[in-house]
Wavefront OBJ file of the C-alpha trace (Angstrom):
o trace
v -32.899 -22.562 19.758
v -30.908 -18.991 20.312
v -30.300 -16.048 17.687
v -27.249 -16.897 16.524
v -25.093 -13.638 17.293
v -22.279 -12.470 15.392
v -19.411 -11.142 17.926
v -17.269 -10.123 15.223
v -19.828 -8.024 13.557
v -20.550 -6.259 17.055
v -16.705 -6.203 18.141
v -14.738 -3.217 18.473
v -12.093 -4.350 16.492
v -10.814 -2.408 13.856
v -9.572 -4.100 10.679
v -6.551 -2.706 8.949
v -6.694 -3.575 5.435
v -3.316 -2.946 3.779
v -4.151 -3.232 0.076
v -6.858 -0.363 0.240
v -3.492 1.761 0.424
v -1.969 0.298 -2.407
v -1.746 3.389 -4.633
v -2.959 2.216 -8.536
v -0.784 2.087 -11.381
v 1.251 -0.085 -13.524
v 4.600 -1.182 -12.206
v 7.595 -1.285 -14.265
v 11.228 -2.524 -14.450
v 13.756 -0.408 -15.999
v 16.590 -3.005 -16.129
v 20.090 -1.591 -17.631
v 21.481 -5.193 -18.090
v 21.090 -4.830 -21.658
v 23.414 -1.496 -21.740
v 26.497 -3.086 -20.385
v 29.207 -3.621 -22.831
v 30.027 -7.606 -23.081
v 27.640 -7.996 -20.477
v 30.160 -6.649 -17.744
v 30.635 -2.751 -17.775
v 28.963 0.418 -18.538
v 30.482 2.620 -21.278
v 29.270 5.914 -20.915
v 29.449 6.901 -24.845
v 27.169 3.940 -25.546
v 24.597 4.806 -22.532
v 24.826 8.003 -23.250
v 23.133 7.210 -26.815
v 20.586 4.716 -25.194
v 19.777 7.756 -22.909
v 19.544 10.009 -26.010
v 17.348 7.770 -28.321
v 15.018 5.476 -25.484
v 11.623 6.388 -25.414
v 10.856 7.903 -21.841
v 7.367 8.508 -22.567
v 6.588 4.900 -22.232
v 7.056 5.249 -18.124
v 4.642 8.206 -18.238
v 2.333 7.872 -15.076
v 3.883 4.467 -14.075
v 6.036 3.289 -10.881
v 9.520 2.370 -11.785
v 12.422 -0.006 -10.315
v 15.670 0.669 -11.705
v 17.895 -2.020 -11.539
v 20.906 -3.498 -13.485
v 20.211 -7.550 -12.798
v 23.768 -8.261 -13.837
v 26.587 -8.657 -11.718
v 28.354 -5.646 -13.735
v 30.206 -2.342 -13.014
v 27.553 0.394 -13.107
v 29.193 4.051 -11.923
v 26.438 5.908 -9.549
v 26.181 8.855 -12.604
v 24.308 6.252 -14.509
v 21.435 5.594 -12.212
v 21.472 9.492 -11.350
v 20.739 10.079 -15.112
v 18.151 7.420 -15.166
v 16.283 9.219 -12.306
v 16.976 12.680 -14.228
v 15.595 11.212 -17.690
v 12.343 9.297 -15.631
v 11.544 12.220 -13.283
v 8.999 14.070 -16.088
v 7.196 11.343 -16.795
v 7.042 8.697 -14.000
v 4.818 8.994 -10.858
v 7.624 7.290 -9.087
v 10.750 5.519 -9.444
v 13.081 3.756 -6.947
v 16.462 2.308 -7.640
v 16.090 -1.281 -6.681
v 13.596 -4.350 -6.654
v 9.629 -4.130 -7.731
v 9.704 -5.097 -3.706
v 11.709 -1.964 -3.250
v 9.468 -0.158 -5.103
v 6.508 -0.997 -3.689
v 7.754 -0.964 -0.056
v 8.438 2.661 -0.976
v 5.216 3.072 -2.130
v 3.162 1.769 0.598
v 5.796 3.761 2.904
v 4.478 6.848 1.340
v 0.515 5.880 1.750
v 1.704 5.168 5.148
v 2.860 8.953 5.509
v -0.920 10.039 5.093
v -2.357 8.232 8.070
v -2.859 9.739 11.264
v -2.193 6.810 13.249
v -3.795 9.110 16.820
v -6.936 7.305 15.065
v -6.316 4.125 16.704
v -5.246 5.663 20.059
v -6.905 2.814 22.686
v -8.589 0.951 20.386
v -7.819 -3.240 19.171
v -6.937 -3.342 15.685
v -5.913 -6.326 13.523
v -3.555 -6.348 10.408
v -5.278 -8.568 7.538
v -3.227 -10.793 6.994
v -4.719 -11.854 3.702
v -5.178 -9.426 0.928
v -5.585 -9.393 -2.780
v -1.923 -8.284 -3.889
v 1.488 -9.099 -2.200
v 2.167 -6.930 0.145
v 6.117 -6.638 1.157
v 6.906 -7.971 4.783
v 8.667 -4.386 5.460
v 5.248 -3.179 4.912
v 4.137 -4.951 7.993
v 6.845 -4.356 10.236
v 6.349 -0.778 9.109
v 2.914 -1.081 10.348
v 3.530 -2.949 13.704
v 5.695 -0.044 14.182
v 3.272 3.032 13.683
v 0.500 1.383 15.095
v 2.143 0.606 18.896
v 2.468 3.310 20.159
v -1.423 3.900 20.217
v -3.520 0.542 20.128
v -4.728 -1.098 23.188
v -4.301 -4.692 21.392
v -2.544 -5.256 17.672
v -3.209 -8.633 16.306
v -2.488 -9.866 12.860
v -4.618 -12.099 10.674
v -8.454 -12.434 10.215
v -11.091 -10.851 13.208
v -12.065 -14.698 13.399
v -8.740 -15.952 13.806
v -6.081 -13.587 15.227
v -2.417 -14.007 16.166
v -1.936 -11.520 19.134
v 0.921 -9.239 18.881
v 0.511 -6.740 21.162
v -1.500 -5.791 24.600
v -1.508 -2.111 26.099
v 0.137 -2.629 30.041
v 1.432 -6.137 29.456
l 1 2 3 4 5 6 7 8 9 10 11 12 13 14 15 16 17 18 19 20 21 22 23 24 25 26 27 28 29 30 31 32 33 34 35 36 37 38 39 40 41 42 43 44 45 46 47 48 49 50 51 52 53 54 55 56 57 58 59 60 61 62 63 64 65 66 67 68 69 70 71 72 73 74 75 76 77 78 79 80 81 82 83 84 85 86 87 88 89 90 91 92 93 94 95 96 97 98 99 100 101 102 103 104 105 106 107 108 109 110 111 112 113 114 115 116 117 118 119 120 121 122 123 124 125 126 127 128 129 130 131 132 133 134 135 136 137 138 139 140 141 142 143 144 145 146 147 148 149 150 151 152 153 154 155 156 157 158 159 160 161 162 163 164 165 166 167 168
């Protein structure tokens, strides 16, 4: 019998592991629903005592979504002073989805790579990973990383779905 060899192990291939970008901290939703007036409109008297009294300390050092999850009248001010109250104390806050948010996120982490690194080399996007990562996220990826790879694939080194080949 032969060594058994493993050809991933000695491969070239470069895994891209999206999670190990996923920046830490607790995600929260900042839902204004519950500051609508008979569920339909914003009153700005009555928001502008929710601003006044809610504890904003609470978001300190978190990621935020604002969102209003009703379909209700919400004037752009009110979001603006949302952003104006969260800005001391949250690392981050989008207005949207916890999707949004962490697209954002991830879009940021993105910002920090030098994607030259990859310039002629095959790299795969793991498609499996410990926390959901948003399909904008990948796209996002697919996009950076063309320009420079030889070969992008996506899934697992032993199992790859090819996406791209340098000259083809």
């Amino acid at each position: 019998m032969g060594e058994i060899v493993n050809r991933i192990a000695q491969s070239p291939l470069i895994t891209f592991r999206l999670e190990q970008y996923r920046p830490e901290g607790e995600r929260v939703v900042l839902d204004i629903k519950d500051q609508l007036f008979q569920g339909l409109i914003l009153r700005e008297k009555d928001f502008r005592q929710f601003i006044k009294t809610h504890d904003w300390s609470q978001y300190q050092d978190q990621y935020v979504a604002i969102t209003c999850s009703a379909d209700a009248i919400v004037p752009l001010w009110a979001y603006m002073l949302l952003a104006v109250q969260l800005q001391p104390y949250a690392k981050h806050f989008v207005f949207g989805s916890t999707e949004a948010l962490e697209t954002e996120l991830y879009r940021q982490a993105l910002d920090q790579i030098d994607f030259s690194q990859f310039e002629g080399k095959p790299v795969v996007v793991k498609g499996c990973s410990e926390v959901e990562v948003p399909v904008a996220v990948y796209v996002e990826v697919a996009r950076r990383m063309r320009p420079y790879v030889k070969k992008l694939s996506f899934g697992e080194p032993c199992s790859t779905v090819p996406l791209y080949r340098a000259g083809s």
